[in-house]
C-alpha positions in Angstrom: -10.5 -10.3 -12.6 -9.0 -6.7 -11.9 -5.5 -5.6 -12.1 -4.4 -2.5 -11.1 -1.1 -1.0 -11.7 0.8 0.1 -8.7 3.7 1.4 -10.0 7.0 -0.1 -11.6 6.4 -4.1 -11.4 3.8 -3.6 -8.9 -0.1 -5.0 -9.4 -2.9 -5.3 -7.5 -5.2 -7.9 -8.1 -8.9 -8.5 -7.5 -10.6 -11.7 -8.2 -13.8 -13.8 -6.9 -13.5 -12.0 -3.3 -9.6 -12.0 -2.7 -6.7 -9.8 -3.5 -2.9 -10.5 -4.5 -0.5 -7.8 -4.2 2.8 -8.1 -6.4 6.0 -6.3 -6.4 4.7 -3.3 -4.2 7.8 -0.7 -4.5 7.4 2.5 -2.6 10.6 3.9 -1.0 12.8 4.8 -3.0 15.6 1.7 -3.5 19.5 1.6 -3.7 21.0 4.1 -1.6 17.7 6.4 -2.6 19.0 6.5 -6.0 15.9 4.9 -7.9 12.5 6.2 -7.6 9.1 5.1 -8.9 8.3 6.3 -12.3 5.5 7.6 -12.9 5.6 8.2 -9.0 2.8 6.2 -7.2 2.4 7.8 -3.9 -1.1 9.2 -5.1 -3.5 6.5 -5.5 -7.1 6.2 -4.1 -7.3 5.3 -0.9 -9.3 1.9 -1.5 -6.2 0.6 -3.4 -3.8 1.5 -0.8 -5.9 0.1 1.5 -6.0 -3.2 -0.7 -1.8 -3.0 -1.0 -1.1 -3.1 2.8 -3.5 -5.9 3.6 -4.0 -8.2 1.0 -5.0 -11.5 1.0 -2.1 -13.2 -0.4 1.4 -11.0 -1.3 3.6 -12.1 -3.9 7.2 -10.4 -4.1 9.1 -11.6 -7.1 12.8 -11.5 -6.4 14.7 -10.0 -3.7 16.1 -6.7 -5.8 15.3 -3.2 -3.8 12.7 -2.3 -6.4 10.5 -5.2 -5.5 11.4 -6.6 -2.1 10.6 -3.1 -0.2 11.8 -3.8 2.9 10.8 0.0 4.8 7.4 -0.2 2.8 7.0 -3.9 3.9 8.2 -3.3 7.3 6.4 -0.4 8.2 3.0 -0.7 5.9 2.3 -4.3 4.9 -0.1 -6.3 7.1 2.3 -9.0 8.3 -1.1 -11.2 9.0 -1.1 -11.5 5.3 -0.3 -15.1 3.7 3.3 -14.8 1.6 3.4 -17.0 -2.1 7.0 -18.5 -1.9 8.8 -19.1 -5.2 10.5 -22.7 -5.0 13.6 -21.2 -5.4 16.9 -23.8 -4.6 17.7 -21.5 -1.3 15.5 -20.2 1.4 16.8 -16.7 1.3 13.6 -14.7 0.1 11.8 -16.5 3.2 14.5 -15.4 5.8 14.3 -12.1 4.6 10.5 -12.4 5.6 10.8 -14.1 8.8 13.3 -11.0 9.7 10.0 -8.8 9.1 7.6 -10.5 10.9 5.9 -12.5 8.1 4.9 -16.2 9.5 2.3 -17.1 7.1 4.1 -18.9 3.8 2.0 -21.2 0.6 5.5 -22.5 -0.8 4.6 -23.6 -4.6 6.3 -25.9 -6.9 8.0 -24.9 -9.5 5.4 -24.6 -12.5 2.4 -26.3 -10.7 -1.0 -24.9 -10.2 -2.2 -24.5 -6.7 -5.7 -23.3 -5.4 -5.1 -20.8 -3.5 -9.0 -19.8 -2.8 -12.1 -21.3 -4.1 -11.9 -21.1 -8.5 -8.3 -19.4 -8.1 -5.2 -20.9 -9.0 -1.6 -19.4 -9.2 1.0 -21.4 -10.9 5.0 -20.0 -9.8 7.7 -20.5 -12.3 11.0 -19.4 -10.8 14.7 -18.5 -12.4 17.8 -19.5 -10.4 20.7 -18.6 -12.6 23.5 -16.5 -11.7 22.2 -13.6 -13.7 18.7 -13.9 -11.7 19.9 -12.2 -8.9 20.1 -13.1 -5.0 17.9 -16.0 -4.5 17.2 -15.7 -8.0 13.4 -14.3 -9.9 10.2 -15.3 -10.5 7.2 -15.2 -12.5 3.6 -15.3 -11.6 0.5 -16.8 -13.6 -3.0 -16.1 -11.8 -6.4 -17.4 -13.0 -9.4 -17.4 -11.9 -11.3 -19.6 -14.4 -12.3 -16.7 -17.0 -9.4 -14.5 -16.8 -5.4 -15.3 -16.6 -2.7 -13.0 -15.9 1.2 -13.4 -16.3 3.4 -11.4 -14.0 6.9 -11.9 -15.9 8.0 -8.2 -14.1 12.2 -8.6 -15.2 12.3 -12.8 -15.0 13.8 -13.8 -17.8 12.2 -17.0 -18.1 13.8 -20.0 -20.3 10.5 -22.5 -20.8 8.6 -20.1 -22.1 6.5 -22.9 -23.2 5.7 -23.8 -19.3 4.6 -20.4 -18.9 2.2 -20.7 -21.6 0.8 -23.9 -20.8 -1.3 -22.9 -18.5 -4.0 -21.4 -21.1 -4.4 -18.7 -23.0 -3.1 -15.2 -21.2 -5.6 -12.0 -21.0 -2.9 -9.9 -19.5 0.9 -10.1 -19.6 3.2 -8.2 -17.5 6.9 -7.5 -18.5 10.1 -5.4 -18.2 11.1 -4.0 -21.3 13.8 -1.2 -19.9 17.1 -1.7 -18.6 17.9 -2.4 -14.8 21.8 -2.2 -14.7 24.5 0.4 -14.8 26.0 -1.0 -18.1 27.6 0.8 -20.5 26.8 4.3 -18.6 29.1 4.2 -15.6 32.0 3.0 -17.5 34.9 5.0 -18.8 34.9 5.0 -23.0 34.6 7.1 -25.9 31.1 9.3 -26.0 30.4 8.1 -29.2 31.3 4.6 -28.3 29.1 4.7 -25.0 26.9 5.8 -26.6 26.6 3.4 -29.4 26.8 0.8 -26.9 23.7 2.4 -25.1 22.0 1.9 -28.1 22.9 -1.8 -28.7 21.6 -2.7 -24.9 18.1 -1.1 -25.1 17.9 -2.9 -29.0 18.8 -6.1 -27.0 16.2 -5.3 -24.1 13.7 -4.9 -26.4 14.3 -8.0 -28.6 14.0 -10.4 -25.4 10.9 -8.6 -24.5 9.3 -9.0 -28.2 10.0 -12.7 -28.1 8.3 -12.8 -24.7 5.0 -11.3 -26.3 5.1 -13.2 -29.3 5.6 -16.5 -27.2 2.8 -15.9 -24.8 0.6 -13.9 -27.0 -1.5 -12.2 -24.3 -4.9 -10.0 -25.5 -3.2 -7.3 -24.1 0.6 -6.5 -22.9 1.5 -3.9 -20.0 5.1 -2.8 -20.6 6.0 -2.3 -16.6 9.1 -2.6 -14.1 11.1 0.5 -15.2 12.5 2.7 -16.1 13.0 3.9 -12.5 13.8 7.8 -12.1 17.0 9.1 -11.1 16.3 12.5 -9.3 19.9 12.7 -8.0 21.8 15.9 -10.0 24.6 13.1 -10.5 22.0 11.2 -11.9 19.8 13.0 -14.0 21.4 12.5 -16.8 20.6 8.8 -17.3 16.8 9.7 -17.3 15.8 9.9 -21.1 14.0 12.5 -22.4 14.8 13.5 -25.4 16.6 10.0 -26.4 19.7 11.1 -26.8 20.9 10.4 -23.7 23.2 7.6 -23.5 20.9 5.3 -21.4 19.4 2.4 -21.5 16.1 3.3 -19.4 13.9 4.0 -22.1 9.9 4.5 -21.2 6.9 2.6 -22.2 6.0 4.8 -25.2 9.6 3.7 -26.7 8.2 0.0 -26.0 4.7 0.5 -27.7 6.7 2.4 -30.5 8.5 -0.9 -31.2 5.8 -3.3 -30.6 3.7 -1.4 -33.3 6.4 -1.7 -36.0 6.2 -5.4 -35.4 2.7 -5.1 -36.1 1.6 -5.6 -32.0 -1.0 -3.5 -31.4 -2.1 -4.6 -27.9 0.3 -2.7 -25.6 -1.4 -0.5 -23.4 -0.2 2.7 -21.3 -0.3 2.2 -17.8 0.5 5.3 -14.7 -0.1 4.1 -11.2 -3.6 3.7 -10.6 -4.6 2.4 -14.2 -7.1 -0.6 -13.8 -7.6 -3.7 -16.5 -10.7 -5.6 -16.1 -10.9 -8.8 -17.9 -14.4 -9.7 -18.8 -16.3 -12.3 -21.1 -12.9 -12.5 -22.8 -11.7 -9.0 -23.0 -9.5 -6.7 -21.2 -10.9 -2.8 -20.3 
């Protein structure tokens, strides 16, 4: 199996002669506020290639950062066969239809399916009211030597159903924050800030117990922090880490993971490729 990172949630994979695309987020999303970070218009052409006509595509949730509707719309190969969450409404699936996507494999929630010959994908969807429109997903592939957990910002509650499908070579998760809490709201600096603080400490506490609960070979800290290029903006990029943000990068993740004593977090741009062989991940 080979995974490629595509940018924020997004992944490419490549197993026993087929190819998944997940999350694929190109255009920048919410009123052209969030951009890919590291950006991601770059990569070789035999991946892009690979992205816009894949075998199977999987989209996680319907946020703008996943669900790309111009990069769908304009790009994606609509002959390609869509993995439907078993979400409680059929919202993701209109949304779809409206772009000219007629081939559907609609899962059940938790249960392996073969999707090709000696691949499985098992879909394990979130329908809460902090999921999101149509609520989230998350996505284990295997392949019979190699599995892969695509958690991207679900935040699953059976952890143990997400781990009983076997042991996990890669595991995919959101670390950094995806909401406009405390930054947009009128307080104290020093307050705001404080508060700022608190939310990424949070952030990275759920993530942690993800890791330790699925206890992948290796983990790919992924979907965010976007980039805000707006001058209005700019400010909630961090850089220094003083800001008073909660989008902090990967390297803030890996920092925290290795005072735990995880040393398995790897550093992904768009473009970086995991191969899981014989039991390892290169």
């Amino acid at each position: 199996m080979q995974a490629i990172s595509i940018g924020h949630a997004g992944i490419l994979i490549r197993t026993r002669g087929i190819t998944i695309v997940c999350d694929p987020w190109f255009v920048p999303a919410f009123f052209s506020s969030w951009c890919v970070f590291p950006r991601n218009d770059q990569l070789p052409e035999d991946v892009v290639h690979d992205i816009c006509n894949p075998d199977f595509l999987y989209i996680s949730h319907l946020h703008g950062d996943h669900f790309d509707i111009p990069f769908l719309k304009e790009k994606m190969n609509k002959n390609t066969t869509v993995l439907l969450p078993d979400f409680p409404t059929r919202e993701l699936e209109r949304e779809y239809n409206k772009l000219g996507f007629r081939q559907f494999v609609r899962t059940i929630k938790g249960v392996e399916q073969e999707i090709a010959p000696g691949v499985t994908i098992a879909i394990h969807p979130e329908s809460s009211i902090t999921d999101g429109p149509a609520g989230d997903s998350a996505l284990v592939v295997s392949d019979g030597d190699a599995r892969l957990v695509n958690q991207n910002d679900c935040r699953t509650n059976d952890l143990g159903a997400l781990r009983s499908h076997g042991p996990v070579d890669l595991h995919w998760l959101q670390f950094s924050g995806a909401i406009w809490y405390p930054m947009v709201y009128e307080m104290d600096a020093a307050e705001k800030k404080q508060l700022c603080v608190d939310k990424v400490e949070s952030q990275f506490a759920r993530a942690l117990r993800y890791v330790e609960a699925i206890n992948a070979t290796t983990v790919v800290p992924s979907a965010g922090p976007p980039c805000f290029l707006d001058d209005d903006l700019f400010h909630l990029n961090m850089i220094t880490g003083d800001e008073a943000s909660i989008f902090p990068d990967q390297t803030e993740f890996q920092r925290r993971m290795a005072d735990e004593g995880r040393l398995n977090a790897a550093t992904t741009i768009p473009g970086t490729s995991f191969t899981v062989l014989g039991g390892g991940v290169t």
